[in-house]
C-alpha positions as CSV (number, residue, x, y, z in Angstrom):
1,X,-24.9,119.5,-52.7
2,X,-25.0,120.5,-56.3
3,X,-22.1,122.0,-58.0
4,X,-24.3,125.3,-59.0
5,X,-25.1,125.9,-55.0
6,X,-21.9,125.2,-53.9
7,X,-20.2,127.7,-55.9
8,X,-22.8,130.4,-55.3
9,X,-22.0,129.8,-52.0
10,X,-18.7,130.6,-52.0
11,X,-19.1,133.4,-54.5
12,X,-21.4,134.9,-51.8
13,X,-18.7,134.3,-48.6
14,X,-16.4,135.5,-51.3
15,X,-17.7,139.2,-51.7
16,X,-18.4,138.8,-48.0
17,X,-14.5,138.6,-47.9
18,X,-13.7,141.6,-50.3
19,X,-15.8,143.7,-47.4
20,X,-14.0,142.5,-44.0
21,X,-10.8,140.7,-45.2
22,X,-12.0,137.6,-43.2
23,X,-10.6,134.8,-45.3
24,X,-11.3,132.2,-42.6
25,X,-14.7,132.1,-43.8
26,X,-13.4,130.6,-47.6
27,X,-11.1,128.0,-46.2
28,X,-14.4,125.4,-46.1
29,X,-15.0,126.0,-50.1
30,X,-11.1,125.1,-51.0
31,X,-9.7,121.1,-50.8
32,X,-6.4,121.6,-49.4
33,X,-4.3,120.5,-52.5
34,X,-6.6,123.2,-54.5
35,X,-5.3,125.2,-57.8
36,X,-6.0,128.2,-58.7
37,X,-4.9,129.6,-62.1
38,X,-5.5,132.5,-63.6
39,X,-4.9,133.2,-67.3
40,X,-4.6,136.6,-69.2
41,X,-2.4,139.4,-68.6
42,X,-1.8,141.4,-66.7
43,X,-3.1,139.0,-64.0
44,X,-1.8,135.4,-64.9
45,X,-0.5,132.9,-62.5
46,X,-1.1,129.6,-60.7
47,X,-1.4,129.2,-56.8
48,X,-1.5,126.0,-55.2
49,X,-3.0,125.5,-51.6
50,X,-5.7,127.3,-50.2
51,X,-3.1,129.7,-47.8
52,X,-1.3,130.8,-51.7
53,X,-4.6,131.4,-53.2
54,X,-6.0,133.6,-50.5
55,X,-2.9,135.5,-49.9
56,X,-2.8,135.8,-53.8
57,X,-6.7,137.0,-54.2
58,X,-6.1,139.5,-51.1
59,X,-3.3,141.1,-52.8
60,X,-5.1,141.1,-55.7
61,X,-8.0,142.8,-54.5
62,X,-5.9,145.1,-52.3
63,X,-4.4,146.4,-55.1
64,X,-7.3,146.6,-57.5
65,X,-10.5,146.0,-56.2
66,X,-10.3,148.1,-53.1
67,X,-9.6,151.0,-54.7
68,X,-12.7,151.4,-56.3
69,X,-15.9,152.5,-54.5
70,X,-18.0,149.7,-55.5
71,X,-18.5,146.7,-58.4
72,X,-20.9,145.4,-60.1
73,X,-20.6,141.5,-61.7
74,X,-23.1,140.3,-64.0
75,X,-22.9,136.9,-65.4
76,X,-22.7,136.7,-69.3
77,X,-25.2,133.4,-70.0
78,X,-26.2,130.8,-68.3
79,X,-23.5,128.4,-66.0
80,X,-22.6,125.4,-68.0
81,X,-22.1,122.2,-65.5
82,X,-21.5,119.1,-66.6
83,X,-20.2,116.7,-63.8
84,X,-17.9,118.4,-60.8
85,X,-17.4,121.1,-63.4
86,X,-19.1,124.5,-64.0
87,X,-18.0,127.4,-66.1
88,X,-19.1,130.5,-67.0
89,X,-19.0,134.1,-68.0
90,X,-19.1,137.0,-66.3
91,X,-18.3,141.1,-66.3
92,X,-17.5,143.3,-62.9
93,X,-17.9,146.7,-63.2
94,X,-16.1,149.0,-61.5
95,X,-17.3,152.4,-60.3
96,X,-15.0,155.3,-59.0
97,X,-15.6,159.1,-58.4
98,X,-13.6,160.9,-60.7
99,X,-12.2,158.2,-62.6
100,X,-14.1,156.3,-65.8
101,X,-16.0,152.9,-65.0
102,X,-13.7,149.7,-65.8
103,X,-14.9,146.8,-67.3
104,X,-13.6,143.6,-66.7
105,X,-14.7,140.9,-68.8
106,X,-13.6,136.9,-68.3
107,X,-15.0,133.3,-68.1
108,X,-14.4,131.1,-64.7
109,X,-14.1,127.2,-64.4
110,X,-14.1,125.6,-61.4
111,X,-14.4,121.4,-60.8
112,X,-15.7,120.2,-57.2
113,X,-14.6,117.4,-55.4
114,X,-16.8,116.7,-52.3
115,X,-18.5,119.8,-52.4
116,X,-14.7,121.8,-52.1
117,X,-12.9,123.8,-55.0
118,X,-10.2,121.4,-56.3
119,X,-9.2,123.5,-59.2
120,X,-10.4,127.4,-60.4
121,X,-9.3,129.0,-63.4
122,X,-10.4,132.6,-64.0
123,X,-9.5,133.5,-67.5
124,X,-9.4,136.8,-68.7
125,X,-11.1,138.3,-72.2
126,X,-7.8,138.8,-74.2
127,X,-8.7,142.7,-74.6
128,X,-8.0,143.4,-70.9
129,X,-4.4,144.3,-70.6
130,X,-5.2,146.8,-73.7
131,X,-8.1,148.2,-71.8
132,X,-6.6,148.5,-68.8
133,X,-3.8,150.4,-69.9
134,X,-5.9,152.2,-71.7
135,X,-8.2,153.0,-68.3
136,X,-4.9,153.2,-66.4
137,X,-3.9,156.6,-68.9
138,X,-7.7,158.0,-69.0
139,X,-7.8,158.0,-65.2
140,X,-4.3,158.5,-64.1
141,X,-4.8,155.6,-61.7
142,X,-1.6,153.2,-61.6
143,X,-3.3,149.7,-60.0
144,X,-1.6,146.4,-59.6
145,X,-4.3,143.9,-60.1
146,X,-1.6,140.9,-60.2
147,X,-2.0,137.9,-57.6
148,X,1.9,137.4,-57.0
């Protein structure tokens, strides 16, 4: 399968996730040595095995994600793929009565091996921790977006 459709795929079973919390459904899209890294503050880490970085993205989005209403990602350009790799750039939006809209800005790189995830790395713009603090005071909302 090609690298583009395989990640789509489990982009799409991954906002699947974020609505029921069933993260059976992601274990196909992970090798079993997988690494997941994530650099930028307030957020950086690196999770290794698919049972670390799905305990790591639910507490994530258990303590970020899900407390907004809804999201919005738009990709920032066009995915670059060269081989088992693919990266690119993205923005989620997050909308919440009462509180301003968030914007989270940040590039992604994953490389494939046999159509699995053997390595993703979500990188965040370097103005996030500012802005997020900056959110954090406007709305009075105290979020822990970290993964451990």
């Amino acid at each position: 399968m090609p690298i583009l459709e395989s990640f789509l795929r489990y982009a799409a079973d991954f906002e699947q996730t974020l609505v029921d919390d069933d993260w059976t459904r992601l274990e196909r899209h992970f090798s079993d040595d997988a690494v997941y890294r994530v650099e930028g503050e307030p957020f950086g880490c690196e999770l290794e095995g698919p049972r670390a970085i799905f305990a790591g993205m639910k507490k994530s989005l258990d303590g970020f994600d899900r407390a907004f209403s809804r999201r919005e990602i738009a990709l920032s350009g066009e995915p670059e793929i060269a081989g088992d790799e693919l990266r690119i750039g993205w923005t989620v939006t997050y909308h919440e009565d009462g509180w301003p809209s968030f914007v989270l800005r940040g590039r992604t790189f994953a490389r494939m091996h046999d159509d699995r995830i053997a390595l993703l790395v979500d990188s965040y713009d370097e103005r996030v921790p500012g802005e997020l603090a900056e959110w954090s005071r406007q709305s009075g909302a105290q979020l822990d977006p970290s993964y451990d």
